[in-house]
C-alpha positions in Angstrom: -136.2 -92.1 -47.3 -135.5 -89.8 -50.4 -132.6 -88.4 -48.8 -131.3 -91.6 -48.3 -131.4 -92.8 -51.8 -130.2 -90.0 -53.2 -127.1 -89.5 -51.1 -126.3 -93.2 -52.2 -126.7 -92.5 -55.2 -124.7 -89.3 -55.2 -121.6 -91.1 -53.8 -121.9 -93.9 -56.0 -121.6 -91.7 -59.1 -119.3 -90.0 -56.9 -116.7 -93.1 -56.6 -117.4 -94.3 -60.7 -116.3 -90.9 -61.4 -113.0 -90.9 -59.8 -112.2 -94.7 -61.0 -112.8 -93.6 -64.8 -110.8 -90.3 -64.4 -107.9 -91.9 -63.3 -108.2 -94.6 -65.8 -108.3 -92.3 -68.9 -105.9 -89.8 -67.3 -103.0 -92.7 -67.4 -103.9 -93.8 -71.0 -102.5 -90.1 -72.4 -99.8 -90.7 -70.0 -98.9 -93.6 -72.1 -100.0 -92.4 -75.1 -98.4 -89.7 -75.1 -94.9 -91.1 -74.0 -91.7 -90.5 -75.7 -89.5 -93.4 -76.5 -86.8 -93.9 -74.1 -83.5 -92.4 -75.0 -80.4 -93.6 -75.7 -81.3 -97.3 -76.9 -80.5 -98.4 -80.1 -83.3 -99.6 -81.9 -81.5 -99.6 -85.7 -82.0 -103.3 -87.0 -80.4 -104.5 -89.6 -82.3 -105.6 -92.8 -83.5 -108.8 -94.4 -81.4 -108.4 -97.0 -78.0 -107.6 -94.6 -78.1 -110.4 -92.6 -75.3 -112.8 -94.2 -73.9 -114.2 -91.4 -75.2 -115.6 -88.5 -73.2 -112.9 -86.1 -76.1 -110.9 -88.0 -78.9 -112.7 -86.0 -77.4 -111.5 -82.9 -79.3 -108.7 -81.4 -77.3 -105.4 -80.7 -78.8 -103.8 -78.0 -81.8 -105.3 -75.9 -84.1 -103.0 -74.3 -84.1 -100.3 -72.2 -83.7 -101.0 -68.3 -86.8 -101.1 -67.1 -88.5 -102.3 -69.7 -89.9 -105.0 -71.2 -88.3 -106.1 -74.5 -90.4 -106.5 -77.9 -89.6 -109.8 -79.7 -87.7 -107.9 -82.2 -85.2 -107.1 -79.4 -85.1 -110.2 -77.6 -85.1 -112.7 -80.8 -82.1 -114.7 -82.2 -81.0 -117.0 -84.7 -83.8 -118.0 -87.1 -86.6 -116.4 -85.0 -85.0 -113.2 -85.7 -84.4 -113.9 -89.1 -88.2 -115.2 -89.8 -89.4 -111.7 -87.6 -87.2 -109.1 -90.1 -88.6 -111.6 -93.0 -91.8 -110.3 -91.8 -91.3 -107.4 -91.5 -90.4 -106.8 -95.0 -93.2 -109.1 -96.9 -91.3 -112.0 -97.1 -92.4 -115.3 -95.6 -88.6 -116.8 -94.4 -89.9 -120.8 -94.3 -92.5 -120.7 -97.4 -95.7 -122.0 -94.9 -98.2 -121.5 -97.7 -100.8 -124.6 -97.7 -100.1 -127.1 -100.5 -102.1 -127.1 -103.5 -105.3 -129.0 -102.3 -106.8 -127.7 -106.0 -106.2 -131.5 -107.5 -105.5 -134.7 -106.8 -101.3 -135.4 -107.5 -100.3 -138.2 -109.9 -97.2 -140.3 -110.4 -97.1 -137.8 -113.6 -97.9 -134.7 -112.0 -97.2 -134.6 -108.3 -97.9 -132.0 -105.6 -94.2 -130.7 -105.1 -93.6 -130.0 -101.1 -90.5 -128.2 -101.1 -87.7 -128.7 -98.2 -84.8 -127.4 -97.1 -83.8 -131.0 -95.0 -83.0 -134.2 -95.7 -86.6 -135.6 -94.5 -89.9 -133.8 -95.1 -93.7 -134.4 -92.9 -96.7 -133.8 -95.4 -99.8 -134.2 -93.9 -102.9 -135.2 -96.4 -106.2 -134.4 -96.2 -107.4 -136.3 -99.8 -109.3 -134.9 -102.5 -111.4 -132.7 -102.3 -110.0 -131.0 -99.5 -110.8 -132.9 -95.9 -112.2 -136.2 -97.7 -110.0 -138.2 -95.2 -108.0 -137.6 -91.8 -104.6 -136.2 -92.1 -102.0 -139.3 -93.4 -98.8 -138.3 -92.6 -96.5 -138.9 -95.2 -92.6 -139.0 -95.0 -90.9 -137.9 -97.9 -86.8 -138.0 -97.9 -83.7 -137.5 -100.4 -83.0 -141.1 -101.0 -87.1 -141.8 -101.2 -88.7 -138.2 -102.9 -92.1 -139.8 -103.4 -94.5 -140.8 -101.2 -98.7 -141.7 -102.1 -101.4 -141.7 -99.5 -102.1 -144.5 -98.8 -105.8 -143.4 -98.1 -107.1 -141.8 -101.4 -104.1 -142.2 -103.2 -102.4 -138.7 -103.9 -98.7 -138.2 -104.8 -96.7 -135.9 -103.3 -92.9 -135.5 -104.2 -90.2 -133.3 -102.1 -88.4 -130.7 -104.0 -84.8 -130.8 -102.3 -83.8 -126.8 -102.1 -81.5 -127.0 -99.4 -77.0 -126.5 -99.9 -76.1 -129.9 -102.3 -73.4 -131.0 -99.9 -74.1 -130.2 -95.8 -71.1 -132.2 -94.5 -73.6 -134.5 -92.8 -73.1 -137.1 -95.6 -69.6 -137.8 -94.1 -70.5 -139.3 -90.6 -70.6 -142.8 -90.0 -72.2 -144.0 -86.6 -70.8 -146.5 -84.9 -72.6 -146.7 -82.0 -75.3 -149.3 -82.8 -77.8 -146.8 -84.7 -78.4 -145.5 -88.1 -76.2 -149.1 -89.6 -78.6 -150.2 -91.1 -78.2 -151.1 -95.3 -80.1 -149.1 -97.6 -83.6 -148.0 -96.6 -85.7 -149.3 -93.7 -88.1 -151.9 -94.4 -92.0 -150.9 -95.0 -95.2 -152.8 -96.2 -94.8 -151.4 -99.7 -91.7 -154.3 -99.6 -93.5 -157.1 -99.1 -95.8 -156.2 -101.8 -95.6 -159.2 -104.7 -93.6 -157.9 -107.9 -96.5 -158.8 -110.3 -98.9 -156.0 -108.2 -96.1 -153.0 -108.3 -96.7 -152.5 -112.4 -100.2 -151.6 -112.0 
């Protein structure tokens, strides 16, 4: 019976062994790997890219392997992933200032680089409410919550003239005058002073 267990035993350590060897022996294998060679992996810089021909990657990666999303990235992922890696945060996605409570006087500023701009609010303090979402646009920069009653004002920082200005639809949508119609315009005239 003693023989027994212990031959078991042996060949159990036996088989654990061999697993862990060949587990650690290809981790050097990778870890000591060299970079293939002959693949371009010079980027250009944050501060290079001018064009959008610039957002176009060179080289992808190496046959055979599977590409980083450095090398595979275009457009304005690219440029967000070389903002990054440089320190600079491309689309500004810092929380707002949830430190007060904006005013018709002082406003929370959400700044945008479109024509329309989604705030979400949360009240103050901080979470006092569900999220309202708030639509803030050129023609209509301010918006208040309707829950706790916070102003928040877009901050236009996109080009001053896109082209976009210059198309009229004539296919039954967008024609309508002005601004669409919300509850704030049914509101009496005497209550809109207050």
């Amino acid at each position: 019976m003693f023989l027994q267990r212990s031959a078991f035993t042996v060949a159990r350590r036996a088989a654990t062994g061999a697993l862990a060897k060949r587990t650690f022996t290809s981790s050097f294998v990778v870890r000591d790997s060299k970079p293939a060679t002959g693949v371009n992996t010079t980027t250009k810089k944050f501060e290079d890219v001018k064009t959008m021909e610039d957002l176009l990657p060179k080289t992808g990666a190496a046959p055979g392997t599977v590409p980083t999303d450095l090398e595979q990235a275009t457009g304005l992922e690219r440029f967000e992933i070389l903002g990054k890696m440089e320190g600079v945060d491309v689309f500004d996605m810092k929380p707002l200032d949830s430190s007060r409570k904006g005013t018709l006087d002082n406003p929370i500023v959400v700044r945008s680089f479109g024509d329309e701009q989604y705030a979400g609010c949360t009240g103050y303090p901080a979470d006092s409410h569900v999220v309202q979402w708030l639509t803030m646009s050129r023609d209509r920069p301010v918006e208040r919550c309707p829950e706790c009653g916070g102003v928040y004002k877009m901050d236009y920082v996109g080009p001053q003239d896109d082209g976009h200005h210059e198309h009229h639809h004539d296919d039954g949508s967008h024609n309508y005058e002005g601004e669409p119609k919300t509850f704030a315009d049914f509101v009496k005239p005497e209550y809109r002073t207050l």
